[in-house]
Structure formats: C-alpha cells, structure tokens
PLY file of the C-alpha trace (Angstrom):
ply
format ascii 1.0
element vertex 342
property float x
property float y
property float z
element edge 341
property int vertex1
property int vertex2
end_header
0.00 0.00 0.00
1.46 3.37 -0.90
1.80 6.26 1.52
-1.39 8.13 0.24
-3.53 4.73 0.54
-2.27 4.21 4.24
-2.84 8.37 5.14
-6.83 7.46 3.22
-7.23 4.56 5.73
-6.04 5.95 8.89
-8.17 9.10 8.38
-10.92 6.65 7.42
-10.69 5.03 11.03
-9.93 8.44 12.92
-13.61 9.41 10.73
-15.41 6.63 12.01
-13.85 6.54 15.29
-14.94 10.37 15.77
-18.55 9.34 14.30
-19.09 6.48 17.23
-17.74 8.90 20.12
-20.21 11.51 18.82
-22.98 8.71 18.63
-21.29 7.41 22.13
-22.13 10.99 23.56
-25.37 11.87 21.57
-26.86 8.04 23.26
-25.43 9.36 26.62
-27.20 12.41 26.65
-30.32 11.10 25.37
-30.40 8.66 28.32
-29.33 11.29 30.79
-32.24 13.53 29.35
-34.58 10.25 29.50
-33.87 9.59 33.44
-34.15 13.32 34.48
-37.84 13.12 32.53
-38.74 10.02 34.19
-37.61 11.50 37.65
-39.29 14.87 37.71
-42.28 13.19 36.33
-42.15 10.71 39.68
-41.90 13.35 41.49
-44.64 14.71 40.15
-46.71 11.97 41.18
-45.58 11.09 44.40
-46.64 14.82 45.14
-50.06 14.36 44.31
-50.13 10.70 45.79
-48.95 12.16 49.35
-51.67 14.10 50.73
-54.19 11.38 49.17
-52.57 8.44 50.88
-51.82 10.82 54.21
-55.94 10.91 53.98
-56.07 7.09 53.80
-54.05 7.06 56.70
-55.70 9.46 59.18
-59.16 7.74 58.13
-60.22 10.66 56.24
-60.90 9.00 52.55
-61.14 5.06 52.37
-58.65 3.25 50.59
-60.68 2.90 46.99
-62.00 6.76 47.51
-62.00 7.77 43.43
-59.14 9.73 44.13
-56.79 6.93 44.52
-57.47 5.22 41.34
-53.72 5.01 39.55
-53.28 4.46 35.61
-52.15 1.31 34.58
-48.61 2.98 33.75
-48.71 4.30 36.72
-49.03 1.08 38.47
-45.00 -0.14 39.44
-44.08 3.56 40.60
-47.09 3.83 43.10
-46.09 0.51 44.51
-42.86 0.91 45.28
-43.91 4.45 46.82
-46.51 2.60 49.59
-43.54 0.02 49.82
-41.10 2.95 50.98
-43.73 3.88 53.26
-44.75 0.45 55.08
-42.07 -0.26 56.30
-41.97 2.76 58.58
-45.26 2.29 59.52
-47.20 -0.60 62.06
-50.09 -1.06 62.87
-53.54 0.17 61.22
-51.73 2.47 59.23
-49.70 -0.07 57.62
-52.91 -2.23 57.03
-54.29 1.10 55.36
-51.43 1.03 52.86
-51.81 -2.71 52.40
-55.46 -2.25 51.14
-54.33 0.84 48.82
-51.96 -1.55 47.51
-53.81 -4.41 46.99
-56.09 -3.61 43.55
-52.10 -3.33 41.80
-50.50 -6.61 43.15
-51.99 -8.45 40.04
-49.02 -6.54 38.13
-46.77 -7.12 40.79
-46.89 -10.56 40.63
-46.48 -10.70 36.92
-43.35 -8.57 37.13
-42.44 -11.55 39.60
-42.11 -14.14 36.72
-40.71 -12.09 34.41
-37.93 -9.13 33.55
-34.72 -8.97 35.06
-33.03 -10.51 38.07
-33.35 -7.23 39.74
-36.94 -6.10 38.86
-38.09 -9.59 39.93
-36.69 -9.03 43.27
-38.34 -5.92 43.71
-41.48 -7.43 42.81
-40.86 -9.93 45.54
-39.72 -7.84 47.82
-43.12 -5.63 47.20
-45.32 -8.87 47.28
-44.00 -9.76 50.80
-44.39 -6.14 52.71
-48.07 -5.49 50.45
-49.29 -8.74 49.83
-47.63 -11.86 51.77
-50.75 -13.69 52.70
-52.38 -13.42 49.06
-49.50 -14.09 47.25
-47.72 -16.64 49.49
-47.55 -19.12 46.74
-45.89 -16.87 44.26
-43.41 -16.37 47.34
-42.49 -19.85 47.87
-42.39 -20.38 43.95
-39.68 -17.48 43.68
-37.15 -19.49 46.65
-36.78 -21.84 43.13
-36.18 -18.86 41.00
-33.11 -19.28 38.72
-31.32 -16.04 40.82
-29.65 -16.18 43.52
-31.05 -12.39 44.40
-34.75 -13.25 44.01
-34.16 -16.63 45.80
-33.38 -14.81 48.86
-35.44 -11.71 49.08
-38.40 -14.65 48.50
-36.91 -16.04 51.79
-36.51 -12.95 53.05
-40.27 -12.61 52.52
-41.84 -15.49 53.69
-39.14 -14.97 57.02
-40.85 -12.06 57.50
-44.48 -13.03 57.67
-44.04 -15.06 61.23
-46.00 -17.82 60.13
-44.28 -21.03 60.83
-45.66 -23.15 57.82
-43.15 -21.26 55.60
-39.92 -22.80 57.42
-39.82 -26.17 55.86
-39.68 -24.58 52.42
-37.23 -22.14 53.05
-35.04 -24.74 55.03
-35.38 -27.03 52.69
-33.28 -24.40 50.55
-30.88 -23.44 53.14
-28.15 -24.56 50.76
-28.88 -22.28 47.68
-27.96 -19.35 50.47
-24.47 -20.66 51.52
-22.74 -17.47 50.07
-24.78 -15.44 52.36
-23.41 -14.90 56.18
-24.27 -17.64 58.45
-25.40 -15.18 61.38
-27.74 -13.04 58.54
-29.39 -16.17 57.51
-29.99 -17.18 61.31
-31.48 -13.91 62.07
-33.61 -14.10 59.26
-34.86 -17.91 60.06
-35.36 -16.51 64.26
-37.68 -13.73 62.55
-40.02 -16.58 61.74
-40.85 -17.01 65.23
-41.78 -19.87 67.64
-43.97 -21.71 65.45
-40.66 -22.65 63.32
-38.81 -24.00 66.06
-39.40 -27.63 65.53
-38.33 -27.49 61.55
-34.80 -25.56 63.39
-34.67 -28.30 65.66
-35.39 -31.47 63.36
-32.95 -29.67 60.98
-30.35 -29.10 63.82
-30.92 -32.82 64.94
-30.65 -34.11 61.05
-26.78 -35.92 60.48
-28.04 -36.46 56.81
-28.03 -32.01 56.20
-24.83 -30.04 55.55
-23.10 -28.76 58.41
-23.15 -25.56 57.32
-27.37 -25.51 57.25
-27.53 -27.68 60.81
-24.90 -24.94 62.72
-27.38 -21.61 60.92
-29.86 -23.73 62.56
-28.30 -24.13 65.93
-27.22 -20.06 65.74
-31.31 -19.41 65.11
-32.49 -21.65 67.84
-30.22 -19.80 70.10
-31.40 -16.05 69.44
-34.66 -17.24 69.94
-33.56 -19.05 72.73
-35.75 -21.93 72.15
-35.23 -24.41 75.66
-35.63 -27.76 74.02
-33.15 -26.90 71.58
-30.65 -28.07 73.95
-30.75 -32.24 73.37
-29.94 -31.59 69.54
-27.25 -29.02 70.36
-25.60 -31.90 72.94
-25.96 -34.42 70.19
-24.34 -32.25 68.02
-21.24 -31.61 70.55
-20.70 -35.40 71.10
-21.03 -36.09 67.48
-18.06 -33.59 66.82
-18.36 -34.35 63.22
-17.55 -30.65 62.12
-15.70 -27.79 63.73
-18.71 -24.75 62.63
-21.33 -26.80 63.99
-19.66 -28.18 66.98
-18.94 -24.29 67.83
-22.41 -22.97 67.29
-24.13 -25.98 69.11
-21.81 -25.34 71.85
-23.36 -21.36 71.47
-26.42 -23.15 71.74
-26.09 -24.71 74.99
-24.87 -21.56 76.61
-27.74 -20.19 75.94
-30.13 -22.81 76.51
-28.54 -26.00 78.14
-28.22 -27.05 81.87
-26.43 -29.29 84.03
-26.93 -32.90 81.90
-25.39 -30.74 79.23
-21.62 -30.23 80.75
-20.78 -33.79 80.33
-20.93 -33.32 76.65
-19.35 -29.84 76.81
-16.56 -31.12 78.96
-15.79 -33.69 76.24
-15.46 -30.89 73.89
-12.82 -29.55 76.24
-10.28 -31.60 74.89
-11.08 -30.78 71.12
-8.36 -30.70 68.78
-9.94 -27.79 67.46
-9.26 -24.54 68.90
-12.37 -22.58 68.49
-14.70 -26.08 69.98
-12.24 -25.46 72.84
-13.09 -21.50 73.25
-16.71 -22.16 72.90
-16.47 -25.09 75.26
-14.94 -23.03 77.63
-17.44 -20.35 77.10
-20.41 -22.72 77.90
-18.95 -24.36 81.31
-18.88 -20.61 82.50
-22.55 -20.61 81.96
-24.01 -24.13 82.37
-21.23 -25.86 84.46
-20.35 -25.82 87.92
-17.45 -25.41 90.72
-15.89 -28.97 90.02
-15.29 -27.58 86.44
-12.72 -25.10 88.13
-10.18 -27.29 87.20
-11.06 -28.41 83.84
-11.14 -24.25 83.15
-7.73 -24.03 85.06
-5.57 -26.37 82.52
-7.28 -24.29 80.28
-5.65 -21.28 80.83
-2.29 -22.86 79.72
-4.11 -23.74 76.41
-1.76 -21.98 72.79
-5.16 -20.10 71.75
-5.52 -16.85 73.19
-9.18 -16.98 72.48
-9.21 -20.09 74.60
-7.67 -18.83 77.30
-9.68 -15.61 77.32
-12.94 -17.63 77.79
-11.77 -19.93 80.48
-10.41 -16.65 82.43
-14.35 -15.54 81.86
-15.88 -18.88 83.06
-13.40 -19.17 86.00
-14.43 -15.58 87.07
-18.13 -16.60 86.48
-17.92 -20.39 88.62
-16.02 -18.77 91.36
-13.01 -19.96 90.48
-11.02 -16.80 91.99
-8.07 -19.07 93.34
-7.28 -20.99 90.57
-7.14 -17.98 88.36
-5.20 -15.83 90.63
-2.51 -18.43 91.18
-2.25 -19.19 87.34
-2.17 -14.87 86.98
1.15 -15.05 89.62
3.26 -17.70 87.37
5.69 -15.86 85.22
4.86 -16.04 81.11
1.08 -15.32 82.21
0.50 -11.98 80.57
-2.34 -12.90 78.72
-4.41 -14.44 81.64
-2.89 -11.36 83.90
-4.91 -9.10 81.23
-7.99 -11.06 80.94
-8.36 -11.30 84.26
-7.95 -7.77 84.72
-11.03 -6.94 82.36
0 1
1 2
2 3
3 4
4 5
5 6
6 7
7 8
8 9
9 10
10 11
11 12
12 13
13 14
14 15
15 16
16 17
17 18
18 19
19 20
20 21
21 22
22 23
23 24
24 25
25 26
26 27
27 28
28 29
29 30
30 31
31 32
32 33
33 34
34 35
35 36
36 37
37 38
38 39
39 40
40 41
41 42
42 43
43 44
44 45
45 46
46 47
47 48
48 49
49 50
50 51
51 52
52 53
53 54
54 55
55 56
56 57
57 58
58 59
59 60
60 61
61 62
62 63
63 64
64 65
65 66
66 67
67 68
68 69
69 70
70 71
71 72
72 73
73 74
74 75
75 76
76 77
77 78
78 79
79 80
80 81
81 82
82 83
83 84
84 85
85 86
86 87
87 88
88 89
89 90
90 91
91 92
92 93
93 94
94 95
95 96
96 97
97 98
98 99
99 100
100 101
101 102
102 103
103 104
104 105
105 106
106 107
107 108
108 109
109 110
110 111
111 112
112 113
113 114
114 115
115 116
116 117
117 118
118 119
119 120
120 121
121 122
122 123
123 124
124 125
125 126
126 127
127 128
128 129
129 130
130 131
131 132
132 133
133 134
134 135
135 136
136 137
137 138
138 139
139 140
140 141
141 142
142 143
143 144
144 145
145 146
146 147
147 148
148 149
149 150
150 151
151 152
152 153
153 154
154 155
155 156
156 157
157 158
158 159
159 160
160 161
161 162
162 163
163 164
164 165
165 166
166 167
167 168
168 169
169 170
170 171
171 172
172 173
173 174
174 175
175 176
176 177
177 178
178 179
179 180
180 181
181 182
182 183
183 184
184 185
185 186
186 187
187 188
188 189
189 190
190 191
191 192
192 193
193 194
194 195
195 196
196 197
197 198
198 199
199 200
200 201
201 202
202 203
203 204
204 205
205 206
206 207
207 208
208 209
209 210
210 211
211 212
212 213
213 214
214 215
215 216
216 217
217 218
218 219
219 220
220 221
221 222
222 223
223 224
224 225
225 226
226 227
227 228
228 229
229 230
230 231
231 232
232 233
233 234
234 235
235 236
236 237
237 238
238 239
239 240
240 241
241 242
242 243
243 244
244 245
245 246
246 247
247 248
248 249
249 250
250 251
251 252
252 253
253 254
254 255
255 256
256 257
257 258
258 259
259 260
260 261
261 262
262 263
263 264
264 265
265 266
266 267
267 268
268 269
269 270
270 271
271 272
272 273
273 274
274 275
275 276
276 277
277 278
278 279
279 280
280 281
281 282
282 283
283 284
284 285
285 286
286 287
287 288
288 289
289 290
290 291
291 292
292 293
293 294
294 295
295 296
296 297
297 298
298 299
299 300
300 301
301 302
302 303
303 304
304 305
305 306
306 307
307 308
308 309
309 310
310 311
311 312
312 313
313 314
314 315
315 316
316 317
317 318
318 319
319 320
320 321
321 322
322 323
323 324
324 325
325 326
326 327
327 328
328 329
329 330
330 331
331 332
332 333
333 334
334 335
335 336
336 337
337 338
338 339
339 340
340 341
C-alpha cells in the first residue's frame, strides 16, 4: 500500500472513530435527558399521591375513595412508593397502605415471573411487605427462581411473615444461600418465630443435612432461645463431626442448656480444634459448675488466646477466683494477667 492509501485509511478510522464517540455521547445524553424526565415526572406523582394516601391514613378517605385510582402505567411507581412507606409504619396504618396496595399486586406478581433478576426481586420484595398472605404461593415459587437475588429476598419474605408453615420450604433451601453470612441467615430464620422451632430443631438434629445448614440452625435456635433446643445441640457436641457446627451448638447450649449438658461440653474440652475449645470453655462458665474449676484451670495454659480468654471468663463466672489468681502469679502469664484484669 502506498503512503497516500495508508494516510486514506487511517483518516478513514480516525472518521469513524470520531462518528461512534459523537454517537457514544449523543446516546449518553439522550439517556441522561430520558432519566431526568422520568424522575421529575415521579416526582410529580408522588406529590399528588402524598396528601391522598396521608388521607387514607388518618381515616379521612377510604382506601378505593376515586381519588386513589392510579393508571395502569402508573401502576410499578405507586407501589414501590406505599412500599417505601410500610415499612416505617405498624399497625392500622400499615394495614391502610396494604389495602391501597392491593387492587395493583396483580401486576406485581407478573413482574415476579418475568424481567430482570433485579426487577423480579423488587417485585418480591413488594409482594412480601403489600401482599404476603395473598400471594404466598408466588413467594415460595420465587425461593426456586433461577437467581440467587430473588431466591433470597423470596426467603426474606416469607421470614418475614411469622408464620411457621413457611420454614420447611425455606429450610429445605438453606443450601442455595451458603454465600450469604451464616449469622444473617440465622437472624432471618429466628424472625419466623416460635412456630418454626421444631423445623430448626429437626434440621439441627438431622446428620443427613450439611453442616453448614444444621450450625445456621443451631445459631437461630439460640437467638430465639428456644429451651428444648438443647438435646440436639448436645448431640451435636458429642457427634463432633464438624468444627462450625460443633462451635455454634456449643453457642447453643450456653444459651439454653443445663447441668446434663456439661458432660458433653466437657468432652469438647479436649477438642483438637481450637475454636470447639473456646466455645467449650465459654459454655462451662454458663451451664457448668465449681468442680469444672479445674477443667477451666488447665485451660488457661491452652496456645489459643481466644481459649484462654474464655476460660479466664468462666473461672471468674464459677467462682473460680483461686485458681485464676494463682495461674495470673506464674511468670509467662500476661495474657491471663490481662484477661483477668477486664
């Protein structure tokens, strides 16, 4: 190619490389101009849907008063406006917004099945603060949704409700959540209240489930400090089969266990694992007695600070005042000289 035909073809690219930035910018303007439209005209409504709903809400208009009635397009924007409103409010007033809701749910539902991973969620998430009971179904149907997102605000949903005949369901896909934190997903399966605390328990009690799902049990069952909790937790503990679970079981009976529990937690004592023994040590302090003074004592000599820092606890907690102040005097005992100075 001769030096004119190269000069033609770089200023051909430099021509169409200046034509796509201008188209780049011209698209990035027109969707800039696009979202400001579509936000001053939801403003615009949710101006002249305030004082009607604040009327629904003091009892002064019922919830299908004429002036509520919302166009079809409409529709998704007014929904997610009572959505950012229930959930600051309890109570009849929250019922009130549940009835203005309800005539638009239909759509709601729809947009459940269908669109994006993220618009499904919100469609969930609006289903389960609006319309729980009505649309439980399409609730538990979303936990098998292809996203991980819309899996989870479904649980997150049915969690919510309190009603205990949504916990098998959701338990029964504890292990589509595993990327989520173990101590979220056992403060969302507590929110379901005490009518779910046999599911937590035969799920806790269940060798054939994951560790993982058994010890999110076990960390449930203690926040809602559920008493008879405590025989699964100690079968757990004896079992030993995994570190996580042996740990939150032992949790568990802290919480909840009693005196034919310490065998068991004495055992775990002697784990190989240092966090069983911290957790172990941690649950004497509250469920053992003064003959586990001694069992606590060795303990303070244990390589894991974290170990040693719960024994000093449990030792302070059983009485065991001499035992830790003669382990405090022996040189090298800095660490139990400053947990027992806490």
């Amino acid at each position: 190619m001769t030096g004119d035909g190269v000069a033609r073809l770089l200023a051909a690219i430099v021509a169409a490389l200046f034509a796509a930035a201008l188209l780049f910018g011209a698209a990035t303007l027109a969707l800039r101009a696009g979202n400001r439209r579509r936000a001053r005209r939801s403003a615009r409504l949710e101006a002249d849907w305030t004082p009607r709903v604040l009327a629904v809400l003091s009892g002064d208009a019922p919830p299908d008063a004429p002036g509520m009635r919302v166009a079809g397009r409409d529709r998704a924007l007014f929904v997610d406006f009572l959505l950012r409103l229930v959930r600051r409010l309890k109570g009849p007033e929250r019922e009130a917004l549940v009835a203005l809701a309800a005539p638009h749910l239909d759509d709601v539902a729809r947009r459940a099945r269908r669109g994006g991973a993220e618009r499904r969620a919100l469609a969930v998430q609006q289903l389960g603060a609006l319309g729980a009971a009505r649309f439980a179904a399409t609730l538990r149907a979303a936990l098998d949704d292809p996203s991980p997102l819309v899996a989870m605000a479904a649980a997150h949903a049915l969690a919510r409700t309190g009603r205990a005949e949504h916990a098998p369901a959701v338990l029964d896909r504890l292990p589509r959540f595993r990327a989520w934190s173990p101590g979220y997903l056992a403060s969302l399966l507590a929110t379901m209240g005490a009518g779910a605390a046999p599911a937590l328990r035969a799920l806790l009690a269940d060798p054939g489930r994951a560790p993982g799902d058994r010890a999110v049990a076990a960390e449930a069952l203690r926040i809602m400090h559920d008493l008879p909790a405590a025989e699964a937790a100690r079968a757990a503990v004896a079992a030993g089969a995994d570190s996580d679970l042996s740990a939150a079981a032992l949790r568990l009976l802290a919480a909840v266990g009693g005196a034919a529990d310490a065998p068991a937690v004495r055992a775990a004592c002697r784990s190989a694992d240092p966090v069983v023994r911290s957790q172990a040590a941690a649950a004497l302090g509250a469920i053992g007695g003064a003959p586990d003074c001694a069992t606590l004592a060795a303990a303070l000599d244990d390589v894991s600070p974290w170990v040693v820092l719960h024994a000093v606890r449990s030792l302070k907690a059983l009485g065991g005042g001499a035992q830790l102040a003669a382990a405090a005097a022996r040189p090298g005992a800095d660490l139990v000289r400053q947990a027992a100075a806490e």
